[in-house]
C-alpha positions, 0 to 999 in steps of 0.5 A: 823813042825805041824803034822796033824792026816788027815784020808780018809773014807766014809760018807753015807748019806741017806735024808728021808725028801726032805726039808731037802736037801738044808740044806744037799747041803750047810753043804757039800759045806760049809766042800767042802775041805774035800770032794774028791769025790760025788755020789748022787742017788734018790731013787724014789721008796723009796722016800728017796736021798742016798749020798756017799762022800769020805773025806780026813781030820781031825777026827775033821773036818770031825766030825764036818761036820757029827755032823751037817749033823746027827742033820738035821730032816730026815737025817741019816748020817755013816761014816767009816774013816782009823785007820791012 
């Protein structure tokens, strides 16, 4: 039996630049399987999109999600994953 380090947490995601979302919906879609639930909120005063996602999966797929979402123009990603 193959045990598989999975972890739960938190990916905050705030979009300054608009046409950096459809590049933002297709990596979720894409990592769809780590994604356990999604709030998305425009912030039109302060013309930015403020993105949270609860993620259940391995360190290196949820890191391999984040590292691309982090090197679209105007995207600003965090996350905070369990210890275990």
């Amino acid at each position: 039996m193959i045990f598989v380090d999975k972890r739960i947490g938190v990916i905050a995601i705030i979009v300054e630049d608009e046409n950096s979302i459809q590049n933002v919906n297709s990596i979720l879609s894409d990592y769809s399987d780590l994604n356990v639930g999604r709030m998305g909120v425009p912030y039109k005063e302060k013309n930015v999109k403020v993105i949270s996602i609860i993620v259940d999966g391995t360190n290196d797929k949820i890191g391999a999600m984040t590292g691309k979402l982090g090197r679209l123009n105007g995207v600003i990603v965090k996350s905070a994953l369990t210890k275990k």
